[in-house]
C-alpha positions in Angstrom: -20.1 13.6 -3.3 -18.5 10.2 -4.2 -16.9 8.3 -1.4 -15.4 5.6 -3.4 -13.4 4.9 -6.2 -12.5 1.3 -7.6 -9.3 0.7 -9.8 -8.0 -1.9 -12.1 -4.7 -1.3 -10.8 -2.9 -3.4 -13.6 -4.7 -1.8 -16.9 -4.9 1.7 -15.3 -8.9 1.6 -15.8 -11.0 3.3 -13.4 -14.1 0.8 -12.7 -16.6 3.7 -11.4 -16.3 5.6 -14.5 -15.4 3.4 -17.3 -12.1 5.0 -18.2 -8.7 4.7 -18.3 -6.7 7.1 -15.6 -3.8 8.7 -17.3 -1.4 8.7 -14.3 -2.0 4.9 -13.4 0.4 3.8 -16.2 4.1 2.4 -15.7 6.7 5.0 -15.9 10.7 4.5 -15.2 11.6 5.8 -11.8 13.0 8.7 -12.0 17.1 9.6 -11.9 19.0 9.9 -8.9 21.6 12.5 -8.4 22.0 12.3 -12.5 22.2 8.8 -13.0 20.4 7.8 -16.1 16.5 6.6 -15.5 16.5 2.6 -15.0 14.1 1.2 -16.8 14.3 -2.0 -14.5 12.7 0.0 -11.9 8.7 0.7 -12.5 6.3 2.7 -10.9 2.4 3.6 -10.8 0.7 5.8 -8.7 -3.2 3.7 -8.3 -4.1 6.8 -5.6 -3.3 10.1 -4.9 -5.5 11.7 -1.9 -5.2 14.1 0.7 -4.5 11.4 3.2 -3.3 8.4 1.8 -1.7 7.8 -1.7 -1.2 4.1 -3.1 1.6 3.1 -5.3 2.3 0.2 -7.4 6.4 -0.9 -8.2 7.9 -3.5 -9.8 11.8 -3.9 -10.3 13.5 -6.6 -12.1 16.3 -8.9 -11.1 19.5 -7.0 -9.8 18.1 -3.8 -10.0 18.5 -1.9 -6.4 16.5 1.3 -6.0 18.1 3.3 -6.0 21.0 2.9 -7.4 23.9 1.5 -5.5 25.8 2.8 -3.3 23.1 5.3 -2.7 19.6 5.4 -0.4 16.8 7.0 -0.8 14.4 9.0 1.5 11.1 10.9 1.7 10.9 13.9 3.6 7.6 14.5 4.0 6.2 10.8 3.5 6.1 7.5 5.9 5.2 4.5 4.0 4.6 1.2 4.5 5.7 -1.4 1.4 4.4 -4.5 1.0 6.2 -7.6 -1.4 3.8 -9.2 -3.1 6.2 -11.5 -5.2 9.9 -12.5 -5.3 12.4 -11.5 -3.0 15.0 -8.9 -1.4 17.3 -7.3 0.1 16.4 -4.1 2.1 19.5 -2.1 3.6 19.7 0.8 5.7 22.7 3.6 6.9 23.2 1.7 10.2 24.3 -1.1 8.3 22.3 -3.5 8.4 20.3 -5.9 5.7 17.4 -7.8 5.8 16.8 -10.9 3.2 12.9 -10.1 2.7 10.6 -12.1 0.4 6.9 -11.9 -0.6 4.2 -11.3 2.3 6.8 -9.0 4.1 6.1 -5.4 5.4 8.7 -2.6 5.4 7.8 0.4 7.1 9.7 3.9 6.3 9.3 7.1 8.6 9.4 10.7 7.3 13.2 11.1 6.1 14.4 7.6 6.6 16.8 6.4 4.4 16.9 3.0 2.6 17.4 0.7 -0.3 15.7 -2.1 -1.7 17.7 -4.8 -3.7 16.1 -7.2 -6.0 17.6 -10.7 -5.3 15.8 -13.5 -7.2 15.2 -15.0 -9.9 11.9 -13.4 -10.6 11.2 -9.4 -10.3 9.7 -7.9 -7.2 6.5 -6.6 -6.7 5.5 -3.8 -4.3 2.2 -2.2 -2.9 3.1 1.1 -1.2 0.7 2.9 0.9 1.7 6.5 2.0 0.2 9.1 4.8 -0.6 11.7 2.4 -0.7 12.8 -1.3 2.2 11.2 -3.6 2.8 14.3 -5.0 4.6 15.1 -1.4 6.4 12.3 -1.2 9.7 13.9 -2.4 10.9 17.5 -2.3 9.8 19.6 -4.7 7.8 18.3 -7.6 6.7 14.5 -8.3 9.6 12.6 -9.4 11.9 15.1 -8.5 14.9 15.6 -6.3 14.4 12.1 -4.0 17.5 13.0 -2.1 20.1 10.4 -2.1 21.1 10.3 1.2 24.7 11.8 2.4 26.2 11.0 5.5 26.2 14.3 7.2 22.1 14.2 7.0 20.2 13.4 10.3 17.7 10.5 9.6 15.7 8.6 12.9 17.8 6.1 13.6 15.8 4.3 16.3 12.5 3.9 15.5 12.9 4.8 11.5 12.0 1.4 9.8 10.3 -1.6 10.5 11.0 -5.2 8.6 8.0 -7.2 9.3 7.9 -10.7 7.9 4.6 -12.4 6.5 2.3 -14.4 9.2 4.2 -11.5 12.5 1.8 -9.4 13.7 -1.5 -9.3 16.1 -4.7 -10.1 15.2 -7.8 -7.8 14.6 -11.2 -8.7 14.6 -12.4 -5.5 13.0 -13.9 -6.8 10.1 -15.9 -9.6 12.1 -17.1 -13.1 11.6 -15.6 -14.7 8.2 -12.5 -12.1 7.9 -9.0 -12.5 8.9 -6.9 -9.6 10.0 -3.0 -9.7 10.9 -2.0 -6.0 11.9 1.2 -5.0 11.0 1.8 -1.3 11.3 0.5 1.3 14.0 2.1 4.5 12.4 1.3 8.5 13.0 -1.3 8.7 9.8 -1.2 5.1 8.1 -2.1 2.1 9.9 -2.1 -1.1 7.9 -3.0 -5.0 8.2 -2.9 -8.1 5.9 -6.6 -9.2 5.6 -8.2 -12.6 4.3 -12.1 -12.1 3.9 -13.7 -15.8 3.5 -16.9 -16.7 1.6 -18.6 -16.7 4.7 -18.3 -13.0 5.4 -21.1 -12.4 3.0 -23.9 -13.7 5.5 -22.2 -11.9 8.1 -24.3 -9.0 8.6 -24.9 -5.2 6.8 -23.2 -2.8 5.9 -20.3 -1.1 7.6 -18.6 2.2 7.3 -15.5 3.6 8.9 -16.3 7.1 10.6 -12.9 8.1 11.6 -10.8 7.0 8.9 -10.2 6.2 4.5 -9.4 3.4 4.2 -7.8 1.8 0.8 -6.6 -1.9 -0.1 -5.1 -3.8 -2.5 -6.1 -7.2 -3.9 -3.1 -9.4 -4.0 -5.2 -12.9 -4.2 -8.9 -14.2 -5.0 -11.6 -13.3 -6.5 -14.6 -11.3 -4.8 -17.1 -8.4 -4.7 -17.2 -4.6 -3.2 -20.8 -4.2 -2.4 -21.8 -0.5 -2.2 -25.5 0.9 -1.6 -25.5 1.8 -5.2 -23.3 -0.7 -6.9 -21.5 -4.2 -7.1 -17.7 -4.1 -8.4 -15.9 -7.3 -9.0 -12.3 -7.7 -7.1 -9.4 -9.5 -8.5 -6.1 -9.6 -8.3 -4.5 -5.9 -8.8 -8.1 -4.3 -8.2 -7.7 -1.6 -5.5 -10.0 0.5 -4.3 -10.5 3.8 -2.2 -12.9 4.5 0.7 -13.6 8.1 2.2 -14.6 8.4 5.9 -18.5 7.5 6.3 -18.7 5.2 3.0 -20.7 2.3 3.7 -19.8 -0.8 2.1 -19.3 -4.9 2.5 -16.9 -7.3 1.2 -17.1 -10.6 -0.2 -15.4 -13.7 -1.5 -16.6 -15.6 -4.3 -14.1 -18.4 -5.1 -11.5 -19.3 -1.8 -10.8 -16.5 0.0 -9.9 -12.7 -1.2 -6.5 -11.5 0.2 -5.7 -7.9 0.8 -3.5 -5.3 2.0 -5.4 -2.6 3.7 -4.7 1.0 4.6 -6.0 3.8 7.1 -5.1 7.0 7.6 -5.1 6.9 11.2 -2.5 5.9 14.0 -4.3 3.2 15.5 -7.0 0.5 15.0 -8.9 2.7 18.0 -9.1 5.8 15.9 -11.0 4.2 12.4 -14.9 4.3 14.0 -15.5 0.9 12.7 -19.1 0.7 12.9 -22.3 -1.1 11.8 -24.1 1.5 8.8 -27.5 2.5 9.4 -28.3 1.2 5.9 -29.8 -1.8 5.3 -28.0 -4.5 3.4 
């Protein structure tokens, strides 16, 4: 069985298998509550696994998704979005808002409502990680009845989101000498960190493999290589890739270092089994 796959997230072209993946193509999001499909907000789904699913978005100046006054939330899903350009606003039913700009984290419990605003002069970008398949994500069918949020629905309204700006978290050394890790989510199913793996990190001993956990990532900066026992696959900006439990593998930078945002599907750093690979490198 393959424990891997490797994505050119921006062209939709599947790097293991040299084709293109029909569902990793950008699609209007879908209506809300009968309003007409808005164009200005895009989607892509990169991953769509049993424990973790990755999403792409992109919305364009003054769009809000959804549509104002509206929120949506997810009843079965918890995610953690990541801006990877422009800039914000996210709201949420208590009434607050949060100005948010690229390098911030949001984080969204099961059944949370909220909003995102698009505020700049320049669209926003958005990697989404979820703990579970996509396909689950709403009610009902994919792109389906996303529940805009009434008042007389219970959401959590202590614990329910997160607003995490870039550079805010604890460090991680799980990746070891010549990699950077900021964590910034501990969630039930889908932990999450910003990593920075410098050139250095190549020389840095074998193989490793995570026993306890998948683990997925975005590129969002640099250039480098996923080295596998049975392949090398460039890494670029927008190249994500996918990592079953017991997949041994190394990263490296070639030119500066490669920036990421990583996913597990655990609840803590403790739970992944991080661990040296009895392969040889």
């Amino acid at each position: 069985m393959q424990l891997y796959k490797v994505v050119d997230s921006e062209r939709g072209w599947d790097l293991v298998r040299g084709e293109y993946l029909p569902g990793c193509r950008w699609a209007a999001a879908p209506s809300f509550s009968g309003c007409p499909v808005d164009p200005g907000n895009l989607g892509k789904v990169i991953f769509d696994e049993e424990r973790m699913s990755l999403v792409r978005a992109l919305q364009e100046p003054g769009v809000c998704s959804p549509e104002l006054p509206g929120y949506v939330f997810h009843e079965r899903r918890a995610e953690i979005e990541y801006l990877s350009a422009g800039e914000g606003v996210a709201s949420y039913p208590d009434g607050s808002s949060h100005p948010v700009a690229a390098g911030d984290c949001l984080f969204h419990r099961e059944g949370q409502p909220h909003r995102l605003l698009c505020t700049g002069g320049e669209g926003l970008e958005l990697c989404v990680g979820l703990n579970g398949t996509d396909s689950e994500r709403y009610p009902g069918q994919l792109g389906q009845s996303r529940g805009e949020w009434k008042p007389d629905v219970p959401y959590r309204e202590e614990g329910g989101y997160r607003v995490l700006p870039a550079g805010r978290g604890p460090d991680w050394d799980g990746w070891g000498p010549g990699c950077q890790l900021t964590l910034t989510c501990e969630s039930p199913g889908l932990t999450s960190a910003r990593a920075l793996v410098g050139p250095e990190a190549a020389f840095a001993g074998g193989f490793c493999q995570n026993d306890g956990a998948d683990e997925m990532a975005l590129v969002v900066g640099g250039e480098g290589l996923l080295l596998l026992p049975d392949r090398i696959l460039p890494l670029c900006k927008n190249t994500a890739y996918y990592l079953f439990a017991g997949q041994p593998y190394k990263l490296a930078a070639t030119g500066g270092a490669l920036e990421l945002f990583v996913y597990w599907s655990v609840s803590s750093t403790g739970e992944i089994g991080r661990r040296e690979s009895e392969l040889a490198f």
